[in-house]
N, C-alpha and C positions, 0 to 999 in steps of 0.2 A: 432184337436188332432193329435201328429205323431205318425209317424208307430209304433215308439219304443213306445210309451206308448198302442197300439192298439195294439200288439202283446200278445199273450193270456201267461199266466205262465207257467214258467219251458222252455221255445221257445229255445233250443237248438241252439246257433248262431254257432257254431262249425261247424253244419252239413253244411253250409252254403259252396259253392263251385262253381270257373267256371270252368269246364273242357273242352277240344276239343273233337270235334265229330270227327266222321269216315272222313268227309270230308274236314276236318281242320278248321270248322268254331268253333266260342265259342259258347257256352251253359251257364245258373244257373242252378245250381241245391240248392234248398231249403227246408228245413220242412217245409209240408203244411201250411197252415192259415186259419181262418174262412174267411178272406177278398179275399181267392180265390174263394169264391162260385159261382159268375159270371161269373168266366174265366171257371169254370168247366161245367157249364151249355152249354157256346159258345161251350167246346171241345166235351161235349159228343155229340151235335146237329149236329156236323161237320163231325162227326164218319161215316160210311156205314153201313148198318143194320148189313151184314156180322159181322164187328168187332165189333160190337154190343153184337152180339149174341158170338161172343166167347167169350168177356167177361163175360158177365152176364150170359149166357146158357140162356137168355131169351130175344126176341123183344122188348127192353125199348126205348119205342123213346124219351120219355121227365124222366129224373131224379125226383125223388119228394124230395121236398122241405128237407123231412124227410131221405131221405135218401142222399142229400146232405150236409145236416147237421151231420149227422154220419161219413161222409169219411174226413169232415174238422175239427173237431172237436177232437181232438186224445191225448192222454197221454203222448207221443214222451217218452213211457217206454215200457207198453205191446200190444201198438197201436202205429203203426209207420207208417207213411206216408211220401215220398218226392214229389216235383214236380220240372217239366224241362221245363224252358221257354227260346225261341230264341225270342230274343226284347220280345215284350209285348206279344208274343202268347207262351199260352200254348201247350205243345208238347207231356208232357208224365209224366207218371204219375205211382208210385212203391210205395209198401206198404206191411207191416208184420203184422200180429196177433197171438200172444200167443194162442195158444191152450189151455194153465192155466196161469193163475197171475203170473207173475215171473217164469211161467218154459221155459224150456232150447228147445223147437220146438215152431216154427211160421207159420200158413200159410203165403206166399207171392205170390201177385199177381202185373202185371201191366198193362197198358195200352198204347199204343202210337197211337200219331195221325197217321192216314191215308196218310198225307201231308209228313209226315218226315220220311217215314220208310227207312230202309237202313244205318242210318246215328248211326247206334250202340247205340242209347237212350234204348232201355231197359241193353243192358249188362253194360251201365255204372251205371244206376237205380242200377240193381242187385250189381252190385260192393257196390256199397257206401250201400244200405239196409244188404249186411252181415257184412260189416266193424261194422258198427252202429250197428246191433244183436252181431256178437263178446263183441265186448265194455259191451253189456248188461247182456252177459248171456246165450244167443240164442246160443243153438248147431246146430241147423240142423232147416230148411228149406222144408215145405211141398209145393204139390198146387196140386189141381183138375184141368186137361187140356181136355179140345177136342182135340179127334183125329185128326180134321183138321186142328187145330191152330199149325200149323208147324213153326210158328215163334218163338211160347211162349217156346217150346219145342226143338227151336233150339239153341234160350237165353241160357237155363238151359246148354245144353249139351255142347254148345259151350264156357260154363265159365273156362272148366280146373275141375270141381267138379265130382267126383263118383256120379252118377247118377242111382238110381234106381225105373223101374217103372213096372207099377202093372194095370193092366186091369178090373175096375170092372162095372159094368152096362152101359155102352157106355163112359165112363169116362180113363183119365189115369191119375194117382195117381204118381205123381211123390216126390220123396224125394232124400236130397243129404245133409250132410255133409256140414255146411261152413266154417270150418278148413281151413284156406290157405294149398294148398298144392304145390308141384315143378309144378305141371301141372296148376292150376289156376292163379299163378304167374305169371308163360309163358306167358298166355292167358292175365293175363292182361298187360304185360312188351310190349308184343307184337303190341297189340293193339293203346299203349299209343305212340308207336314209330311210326308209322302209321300215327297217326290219327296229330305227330308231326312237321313230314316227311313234310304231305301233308298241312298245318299249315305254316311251312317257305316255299315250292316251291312258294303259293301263294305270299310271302316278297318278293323271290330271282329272281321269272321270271314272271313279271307280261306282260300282254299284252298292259296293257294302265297305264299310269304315269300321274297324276295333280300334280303343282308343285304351292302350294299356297301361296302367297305373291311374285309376282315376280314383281321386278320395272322394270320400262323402264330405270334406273339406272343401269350400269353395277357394280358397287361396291357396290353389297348388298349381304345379306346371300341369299334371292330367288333366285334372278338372277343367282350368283354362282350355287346354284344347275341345274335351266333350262338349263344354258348354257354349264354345263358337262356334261348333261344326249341327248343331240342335240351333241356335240362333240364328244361323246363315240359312235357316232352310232347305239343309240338304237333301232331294231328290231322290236319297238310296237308303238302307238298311245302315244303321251307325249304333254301336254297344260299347258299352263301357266296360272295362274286365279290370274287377280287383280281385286280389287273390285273397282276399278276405272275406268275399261276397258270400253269402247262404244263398241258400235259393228264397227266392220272392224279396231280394233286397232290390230296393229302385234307387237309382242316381237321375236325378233329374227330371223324373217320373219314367225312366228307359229300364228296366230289367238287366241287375247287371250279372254276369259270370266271372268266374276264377280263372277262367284260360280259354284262348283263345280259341281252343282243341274242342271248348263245350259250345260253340256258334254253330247249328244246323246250315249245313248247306254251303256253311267257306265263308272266307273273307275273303279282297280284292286286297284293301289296303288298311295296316295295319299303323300307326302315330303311334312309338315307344318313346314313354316318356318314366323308366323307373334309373333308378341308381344303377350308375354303371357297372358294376358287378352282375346282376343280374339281367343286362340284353342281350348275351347270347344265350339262356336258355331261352329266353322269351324268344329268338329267333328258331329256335327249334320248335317249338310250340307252335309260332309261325307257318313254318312251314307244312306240319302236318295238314294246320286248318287250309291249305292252298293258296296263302298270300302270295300276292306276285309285284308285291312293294308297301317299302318300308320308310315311315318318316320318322327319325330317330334325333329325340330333341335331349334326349339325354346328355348330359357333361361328364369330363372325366378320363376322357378318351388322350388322343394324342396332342393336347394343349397343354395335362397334366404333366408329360416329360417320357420317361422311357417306358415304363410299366403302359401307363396310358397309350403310346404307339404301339405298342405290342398285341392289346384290347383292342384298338381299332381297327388293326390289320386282321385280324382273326375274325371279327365281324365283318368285315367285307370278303373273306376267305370264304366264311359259314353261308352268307346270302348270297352268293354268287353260285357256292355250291348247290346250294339249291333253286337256283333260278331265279333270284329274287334281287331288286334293282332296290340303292338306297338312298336317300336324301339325310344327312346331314355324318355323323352325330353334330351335335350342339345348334340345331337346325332350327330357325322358331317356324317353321311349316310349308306348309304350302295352301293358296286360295285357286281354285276358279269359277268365274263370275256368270258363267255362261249359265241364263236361265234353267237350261236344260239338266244341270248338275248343281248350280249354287253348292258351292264345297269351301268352306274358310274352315278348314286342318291347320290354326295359325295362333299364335296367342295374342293375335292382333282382335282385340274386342268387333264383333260385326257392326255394331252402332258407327264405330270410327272408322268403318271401310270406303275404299272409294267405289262409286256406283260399279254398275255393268259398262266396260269402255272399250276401246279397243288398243292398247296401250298394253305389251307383256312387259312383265318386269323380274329382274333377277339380281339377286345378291348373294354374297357370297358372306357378307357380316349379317346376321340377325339382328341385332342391334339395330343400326342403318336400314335392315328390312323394313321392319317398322314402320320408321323416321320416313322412308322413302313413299311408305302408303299413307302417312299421316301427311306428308305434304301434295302428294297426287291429289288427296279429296281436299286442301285447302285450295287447291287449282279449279278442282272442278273435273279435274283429269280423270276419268271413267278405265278401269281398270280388266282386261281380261284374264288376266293368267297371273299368278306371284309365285316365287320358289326363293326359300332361302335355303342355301348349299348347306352351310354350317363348317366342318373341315372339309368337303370333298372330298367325302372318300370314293363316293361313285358317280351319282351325279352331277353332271357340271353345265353351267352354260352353253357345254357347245352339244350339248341331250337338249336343251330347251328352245334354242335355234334349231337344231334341226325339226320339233314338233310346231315350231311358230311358223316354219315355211310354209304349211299344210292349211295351220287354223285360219279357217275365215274370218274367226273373230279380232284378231290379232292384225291391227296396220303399220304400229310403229313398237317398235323394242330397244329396250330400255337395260342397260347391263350395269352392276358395281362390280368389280372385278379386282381383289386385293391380290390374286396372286393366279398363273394360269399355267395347267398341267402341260397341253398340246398346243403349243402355238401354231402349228403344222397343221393342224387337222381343223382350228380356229380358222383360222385363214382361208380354207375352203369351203367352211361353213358359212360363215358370213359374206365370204364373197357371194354366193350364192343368194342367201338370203338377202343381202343389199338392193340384190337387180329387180328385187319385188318391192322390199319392205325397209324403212330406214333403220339403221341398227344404231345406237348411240350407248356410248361405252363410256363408262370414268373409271378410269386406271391410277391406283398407284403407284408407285416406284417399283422396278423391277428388280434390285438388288435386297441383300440378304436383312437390309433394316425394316424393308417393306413387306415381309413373309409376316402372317400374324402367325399366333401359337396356334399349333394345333394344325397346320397346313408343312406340306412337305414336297418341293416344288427342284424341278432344276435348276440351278442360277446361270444366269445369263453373261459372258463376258461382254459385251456390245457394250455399247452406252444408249444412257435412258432415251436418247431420241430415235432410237434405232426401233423400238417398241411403238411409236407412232408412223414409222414408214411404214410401220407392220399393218397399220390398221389401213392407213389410206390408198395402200396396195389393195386393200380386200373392200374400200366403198365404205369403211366403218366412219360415222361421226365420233371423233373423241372429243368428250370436254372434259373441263378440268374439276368440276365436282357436283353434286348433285343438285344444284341450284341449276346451277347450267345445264345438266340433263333436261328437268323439267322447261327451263327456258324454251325447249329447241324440242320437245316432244307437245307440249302447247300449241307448236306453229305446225309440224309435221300430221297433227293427226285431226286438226280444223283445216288445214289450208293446202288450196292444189300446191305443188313443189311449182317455183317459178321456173320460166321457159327462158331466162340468161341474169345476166348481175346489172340490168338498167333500174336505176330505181328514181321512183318520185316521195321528195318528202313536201308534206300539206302541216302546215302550221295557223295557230294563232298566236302565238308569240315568236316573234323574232332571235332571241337566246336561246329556243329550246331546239326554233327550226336551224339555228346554225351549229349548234349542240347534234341533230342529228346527221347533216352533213357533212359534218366532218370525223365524224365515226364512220358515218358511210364507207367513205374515202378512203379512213386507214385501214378497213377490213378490205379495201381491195376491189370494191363494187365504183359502179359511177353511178353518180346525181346527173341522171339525163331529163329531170322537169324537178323547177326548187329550187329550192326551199320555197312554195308558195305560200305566203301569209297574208291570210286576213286579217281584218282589227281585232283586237281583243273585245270588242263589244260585239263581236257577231255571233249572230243567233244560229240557233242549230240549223235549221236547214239551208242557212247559207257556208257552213262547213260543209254541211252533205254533199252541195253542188258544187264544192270545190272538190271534194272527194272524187265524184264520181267524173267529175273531167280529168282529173289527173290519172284516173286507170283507164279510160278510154283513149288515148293516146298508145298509138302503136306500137311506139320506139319506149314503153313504161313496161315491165317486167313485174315491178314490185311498189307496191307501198308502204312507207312508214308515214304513219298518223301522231302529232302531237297535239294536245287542246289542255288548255290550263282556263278552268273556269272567271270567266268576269265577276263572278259572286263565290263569294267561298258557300259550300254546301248545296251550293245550284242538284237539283233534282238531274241523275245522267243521264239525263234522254238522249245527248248527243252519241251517248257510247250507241245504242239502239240502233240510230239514224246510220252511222258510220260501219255497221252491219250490216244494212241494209242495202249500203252503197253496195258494199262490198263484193254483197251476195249476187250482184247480178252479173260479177265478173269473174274467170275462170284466172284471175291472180290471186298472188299470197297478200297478205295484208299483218301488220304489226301497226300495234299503236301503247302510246303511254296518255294518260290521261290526270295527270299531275292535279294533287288535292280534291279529290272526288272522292265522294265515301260511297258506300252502297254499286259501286262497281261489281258484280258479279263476273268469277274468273271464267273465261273462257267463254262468256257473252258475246255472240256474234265473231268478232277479231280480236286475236290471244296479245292481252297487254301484259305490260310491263309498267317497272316503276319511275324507268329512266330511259331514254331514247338509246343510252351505251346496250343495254343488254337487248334488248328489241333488236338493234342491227347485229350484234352477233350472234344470236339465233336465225334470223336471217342470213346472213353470211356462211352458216353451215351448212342451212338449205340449198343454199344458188350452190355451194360446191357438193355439195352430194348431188344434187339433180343434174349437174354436169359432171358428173363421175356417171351417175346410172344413162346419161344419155349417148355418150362415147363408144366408139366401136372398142368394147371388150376385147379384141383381139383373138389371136390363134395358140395355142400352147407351142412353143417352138421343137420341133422334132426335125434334127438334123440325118443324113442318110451318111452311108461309111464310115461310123465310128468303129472303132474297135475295143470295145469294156474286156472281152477279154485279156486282151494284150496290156493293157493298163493295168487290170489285176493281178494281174502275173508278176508284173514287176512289185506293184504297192506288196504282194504276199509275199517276196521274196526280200524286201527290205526291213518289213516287220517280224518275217518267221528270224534274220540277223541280229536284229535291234527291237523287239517286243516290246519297250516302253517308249518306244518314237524314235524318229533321226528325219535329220535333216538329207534329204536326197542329192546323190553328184548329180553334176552337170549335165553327165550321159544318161541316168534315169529318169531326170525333168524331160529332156526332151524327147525319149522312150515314152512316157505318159502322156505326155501335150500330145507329140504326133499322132498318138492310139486316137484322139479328138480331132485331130487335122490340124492342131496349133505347129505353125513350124518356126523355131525358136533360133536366133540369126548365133552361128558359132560364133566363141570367141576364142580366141589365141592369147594364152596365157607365156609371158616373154621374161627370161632372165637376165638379157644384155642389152646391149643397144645394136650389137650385129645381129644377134636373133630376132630383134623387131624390124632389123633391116631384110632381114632372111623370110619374115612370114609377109613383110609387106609385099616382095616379090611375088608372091604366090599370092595375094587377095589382090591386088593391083587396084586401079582405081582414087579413087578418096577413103582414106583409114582416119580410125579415131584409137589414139591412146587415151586410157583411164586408171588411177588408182583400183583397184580390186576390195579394200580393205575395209572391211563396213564402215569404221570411224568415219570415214572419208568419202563414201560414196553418195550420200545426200546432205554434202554441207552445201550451204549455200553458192552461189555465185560456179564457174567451171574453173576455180583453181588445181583441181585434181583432175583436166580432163584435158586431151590437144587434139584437137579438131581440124578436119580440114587439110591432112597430111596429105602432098601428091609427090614427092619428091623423096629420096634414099634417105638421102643428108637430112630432109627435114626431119624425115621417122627419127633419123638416131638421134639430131639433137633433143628433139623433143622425149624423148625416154632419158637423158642425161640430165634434163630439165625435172622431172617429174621423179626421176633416183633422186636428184637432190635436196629434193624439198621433204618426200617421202623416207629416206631414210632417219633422216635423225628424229622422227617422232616415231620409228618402230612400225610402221603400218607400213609395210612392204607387201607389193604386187602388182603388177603391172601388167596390163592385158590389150589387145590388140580387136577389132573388129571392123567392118566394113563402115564406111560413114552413110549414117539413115538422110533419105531425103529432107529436107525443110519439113515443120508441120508445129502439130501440137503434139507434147509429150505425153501422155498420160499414164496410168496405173489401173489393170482390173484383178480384184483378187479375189478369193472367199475364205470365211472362215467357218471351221463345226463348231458350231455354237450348243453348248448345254443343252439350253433353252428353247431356241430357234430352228436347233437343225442346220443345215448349209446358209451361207447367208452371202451372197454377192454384195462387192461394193468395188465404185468408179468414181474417178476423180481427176483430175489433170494432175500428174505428178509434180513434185516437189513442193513449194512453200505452200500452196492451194489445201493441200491435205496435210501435211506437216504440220505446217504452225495455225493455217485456220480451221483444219478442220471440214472442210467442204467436201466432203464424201459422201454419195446416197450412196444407199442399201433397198436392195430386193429378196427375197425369200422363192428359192426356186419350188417347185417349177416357175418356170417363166412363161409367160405370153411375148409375144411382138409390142404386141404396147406397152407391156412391163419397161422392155428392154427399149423402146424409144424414151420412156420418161425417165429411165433408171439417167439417161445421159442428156435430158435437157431439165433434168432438177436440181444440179448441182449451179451454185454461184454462178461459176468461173465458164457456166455453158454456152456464152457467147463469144468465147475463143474458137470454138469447133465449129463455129457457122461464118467464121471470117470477120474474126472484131478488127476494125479500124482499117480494113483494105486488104487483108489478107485473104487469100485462097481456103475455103468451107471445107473442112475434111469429109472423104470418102463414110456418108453416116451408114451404109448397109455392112461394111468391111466393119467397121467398127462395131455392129449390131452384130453379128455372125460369130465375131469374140468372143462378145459376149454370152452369148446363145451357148456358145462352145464350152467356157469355163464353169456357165449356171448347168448343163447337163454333166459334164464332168465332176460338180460338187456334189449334184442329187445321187449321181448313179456310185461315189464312191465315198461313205460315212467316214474311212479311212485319213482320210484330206484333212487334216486339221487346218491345215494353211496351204492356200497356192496364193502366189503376187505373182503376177505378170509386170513389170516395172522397170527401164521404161518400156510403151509401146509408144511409138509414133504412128503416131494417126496423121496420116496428107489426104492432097487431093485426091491422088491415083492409089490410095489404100492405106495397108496397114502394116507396121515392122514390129514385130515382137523383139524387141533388144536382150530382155534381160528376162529370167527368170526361176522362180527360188520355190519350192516343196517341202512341206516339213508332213512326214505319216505321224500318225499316234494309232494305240488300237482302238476299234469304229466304238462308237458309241452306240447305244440301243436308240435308234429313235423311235419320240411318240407315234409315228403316223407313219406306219409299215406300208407296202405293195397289199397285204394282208390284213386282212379287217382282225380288232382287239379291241376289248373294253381296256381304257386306260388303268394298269394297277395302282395303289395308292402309292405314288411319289410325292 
């Protein structure tokens, strides 16, 4: 029989997760099974009487039968149980029960082996068991501790959670809350960075290297790798294993073996480079020797087609199960430069590397890996760190950002990215990393032409610009391709970041200095001193002292330098001087130096070839350095919502309609209110007495409108009568609006209060594949309609998310009072929004909410209109709960 059919009802495969431990090895963590009854028996006998007894508060040396039957046996509703296995042992073991059937407290308790304490298995237990009580209902979290159980007790306190405990008959009574809050977040963001950290240093600085499949042939992929990783002068223990080897055979003059199983003492990290048929046993062999990562440059995998994904996933199935973290297949390696390791695992030849720099770089093409080191060392760009992914089956850029926030060696990062698993989880990494280190990204296309083979990614409904809000929410530079990377990592990792967008351009010729002026200008900076030009017959240190006046000036931020020599082949001294100007001041500096040969890149100040790309490398800078300088803001947490209340309904419309529906009237604003959105009724009328009959009861000023989608965002208000105060007006006006409405079929007529003057606007979100929740604001109708002028944010939201979310659109100078008008209420408007960005995060559900219109005035906000569409929730990448990404 297999598993799947031996897996008991209702088996929750969701819960299902590998995550890293504290010491950056892998973990499963799963919902129990009856088929774990064995392994439970092995772990409680392996226990100490001690831990014994704080478990149970009783000496059980042996489990009975009956009572191992009870802990495997569970509802996975108001009986919850997971277990944590490294390889085949079990390690640890988290579990909740309901206090009542369906109600909202559980006790929770766990266990961990003896063998693996330290290594953070119960805090991750605890994470993933409140995730999973969220989802179900569970507010809060009880447990009975001993006083001496310092560990159970330090779990709890050390999650981030309000923690309150109570002392009664030798007992402590602990209860807490498991609301995510700022503080458990921390705790676990924290934790996950750590435990990620320590995860790649294992990759990046391994003590000992197998380099599997090496020939005695020097034109092979093995070989390539053994014989760069012996030429880099690596710092550690490095063997070549071919499975041909005798003993006393030498590759390279290194002694090789047949398996990795025959290495005294372990490997760290193992380069598989044989035919894809044969990498998972060699993973098995792996693992015996103690590898705890894998660079697998092997082809064949899931770029090949079905077979090939099949191979791949089994291979990340296999290394995971054994602890073990992977870089590619089809991966041409990985370098780090750091003296103290020199490691090029890369088939990039060491001769053509670029020096030791501080510059990480990642790719996700090999190919372009390469390409991208062969143009770093034509720069002159000194390199720390290199990773090419290959398909990403495990490791991915946002493992390599999280190790770059730590390394010293690393000041600016460098990414190619043709396709990306976690945008969610991307977005908090980088944010992060930004506020230290500049992050600079080239992205491809996000839709399905731009997936290479061999990658298997969510697709994103958005449009491609939506993918760039994504970045400059998080502080990332994007450019448009690897030329421009290196551009803009040139200036970032020679030159302080300027202190605002004032710039002086110094010229010796007049064309080149009005050439960069007005590049200046269209990137958006000002020419606050400039174009100064001397004659073309001046000598170099009378450039230098024009140099250095133009940065000594207050009100000057930045420099761009151009010089075109008076003599062709003139000796660049002046390049030297213009370095020196430079060096004596804590600004950025860009220069081109037109027809000079023997220029050396990255000589004193990072030139260019043309004054165009000088200022837009510049131009990246001044706005990263004003993104890193800005109040980051507060995550916005609102008080009174109600998620239960909101989920009750969404589960009650999906348990009716299971592949989606559009929500009534009465459920929209059942869910909004659960947020505090309260959404203006409307009165749906069949006659012209009935609208005479509801206008009596709204009294006031009334607005009739067609209902009928055809008709509700055409242009111009021919479908809408405004401004009703009078019986007689209502009725004709519905007589008017039957008329025109009837003979084209689009019948319905509706009735609501008339909104103050203001601006119109639209906030909605959509679940994006890709993205997760995704907010987006616009001023309604032709604004977003026909042009398109709609930002996008990615919740969570900060405060200043949700300030810029509404002054980056076009049309933002309608809301601050364009042309004499009254400046709409911006905090009621921010509050909305706060409300609909917590509303999208907290409910995966939401395929679609529009708020449309809301009128935003002076004295606040009206929510007029509003429309719901559920579907079932999607898995998202970036859980309340820590997970290694599987291969999607």
């Amino acid at each position: 029989m297999s598993e799947a059919e031996e897996l008991p009802p209702g088996y929750p495969h969701e819960w299902e997760a590998d995550v890293v431990l504290s010491d950056g090895r892998v973990a499963h963590v799963r919902p129990i099974r009856p088929d774990d009854t064995d392994a439970i028996h092995r772990f409680h006998e392996a226990q100490s009487e001690q831990s014994i007894y704080l478990r149970f508060f009783a000496p059980i040396k042996r489990l009975s039968d009956k009572d191992v039957h009870r802990f495997t046996h569970v509802d996975y509703a108001d009986r919850v149980a997971l277990v944590m296995y490294v390889r085949d042992d079990l390690v640890g073991i988290g579990r909740f029960d309901r206090l009542t059937p369906g109600g909202p407290v559980a006790e929770v308790a766990f266990n961990v082996s003896d063998h693996h304490q330290g290594r953070g298995i119960g805090s991750v237990l605890l994470e993933h068991l409140a995730d999973i009580g969220r989802e179900g209902g569970v507010t809060r979290f009880v447990a009975d501790v001993l006083p001496q159980n310092r560990r159970m007790i330090g779990v709890f306190r050390d999650a981030g959670f309000e923690v309150s405990h109570e002392f009664d008959d030798g007992v402590i009574a602990v209860s807490f809350d498991i609301e995510p809050t700022e503080a458990s977040r921390a705790v676990r963001t924290s934790r996950e960075h750590r435990s990620e950290v320590r995860s790649m240093r294992a990759v990046l600085h391994p003590e000992s290297v197998a380099v599997v499949g090496v020939s005695r042939r020097p034109a092979t992929i093995g070989r390539a790798f053994f014989d760069d990783i012996v030429a880099g002068g690596f710092t550690g223990r490095v063997y070549p294993v071919n499975n041909a080897a005798d003993p006393g055979t030498l590759i390279n003059g290194h002694p090789a073996v047949a398996s990795v199983r025959d290495i005294e003492g372990g490997v760290d990290l193992a380069v598989v480079a044989v035919v894809a048929e044969e990498v998972l046993g060699i993973v098995d062999e792996c693992a015996d020797a103690g590898v705890k990562a894998l660079v697998v440059a092997s082809e064949g995998f899931a770029e090949t087609g079905t077979e090939g994904r099949a191979l791949q996933h089994e291979l990340l199935v296999r290394a995971r199960h054994y602890g073990m973290r992977v870089l590619g297949p089809t991966s041409f390696g990985l370098i780090n430069n750091d003296p103290q390791t020199r490691l090029n695992a890369s088939i990039a030849a060491t001769e053509h590397l670029p020096e030791f720099g501080s510059l990480g770089l990642f790719s996700q093409s090999g190919g372009l890996g390469i390409a991208l080191l062969a143009s770093a060392r034509r720069r002159g760009l000194g390199i720390s760190t290199f990773a090419s992914a290959g398909n990403r089956v495990d490791i991915s850029g946002n493992d390599l950002m999280q190790y770059w926030t730590e390394d010293a060696n690393t000041t600016v990062v460098g990414l190619y990215l043709e396709t990306m698993g976690n945008p969610r989880k991307f977005t908090r990494i980088a944010r992060k990393l930004a506020l230290s280190k500049p992050v600079i990204v080239v992205k491809s296309g996000t839709g399905q032409h731009a997936i290479p083979q061999g990658h298997r990614v969510r697709l994103t409904h958005e449009r491609p610009e939506t993918f760039g809000q994504m970045l400059r929410q998080s502080g990332v530079i994007r450019v448009d391709n690897a030329h421009q990377l290196f551009d803009v990592a040139q200036l970032l990792v020679s030159q302080p970041l300027p202190r605002g967008d004032r710039v002086a351009v110094v010229t010796n010729n007049n064309a080149l200095g009005s050439l960069a002026a007005d590049a200046v200008t269209a990137r958006g900076l000002r020419v606050l001193h400039g174009p100064v030009t001397v004659s073309a017959e001046a000598l170099t240190e009378e450039f230098r002292e024009v140099v250095e006046h133009a940065l000594a000036q207050e009100d000057v931020d930045a420099l761009v330098a151009c010089f075109i020599p008076p003599v062709a082949d003139i000796d660049p001294e002046v390049v030297d001087a213009v370095g020196a100007a430079v060096a004596g001041h804590e600004k950025p500096c860009v220069a081109t130096f037109l027809g000079m040969r023997g220029v050396t890149p990255g000589a004193g100040v990072p030139t260019y070839p043309m004054p165009e790309d000088a200022v837009r490398a510049l131009a990246s800078a001044v706005r990263y350095a004003q993104w890193r300088r800005r109040d980051q803001g507060e995550r916005v947490r609102l008080e009174g919502l109600d998620r239960a209340r909101a989920s009750a309904v969404l589960e009650a419309a999906l348990a009716r309609e299971p592949r989606g529906t559009e929500l009534s009237r009465e459920q929209v604003e059942e869910v909004l209110g659960a947020y505090g959105i309260e959404v203006w009724p409307v009165v749906a009328v069949d006659s012209d007495a009935e609208a005479v009959k509801a206008y009596q009861k709204l009294r006031g000023s009334v607005v009739l409108k067609a209902t009928s989608p055809l008709l509700q965002h055409q242009p111009g208000r021919g479908w809408v009568r405004t401004g009703l105060r009078h019986p007689k007006a209502v009725g004709a006006a519905y007589r008017d609006l039957e008329a025109l409405t009837a003979p084209l079929g689009a019948g319905g007529i509706a009735m609501q209060r008339m909104a103050p003057d203001g601006v119109p606007v639209e906030v909605n979100s959509v679940e994006d594949p890709l993205f997760g929740p995704v907010v987006g604001f616009g001023v309604a109708g032709l604004p977003i309609d026909l042009l398109g002028d709609e930002a996008h944010r990615f919740p969570p939201l900060t405060d200043v998310d949700i300030a810029e979310l509404t002054t980056s659109i076009k049309a933002a100078p309608l809301l601050d009072g364009y042309r004499g008008a009254m400046p709409v209420d911006q905090p009621a408007l921010h509050d909305l929004i706060a409300r609909v960005s917590m509303l999208a995060d907290d409910h995966p559900e939401l395929a679609h909410v529009r708020l449309n219109p809301v009128m935003a005035h002076q004295e606040g906000i009206e929510v007029l209109g509003a429309s719901i569409r559920v579907a079932p929730a999607p898995t998202r990448a970036d859980a309340e709960r820590r997970t290694l990404l599987a291969d999607v």
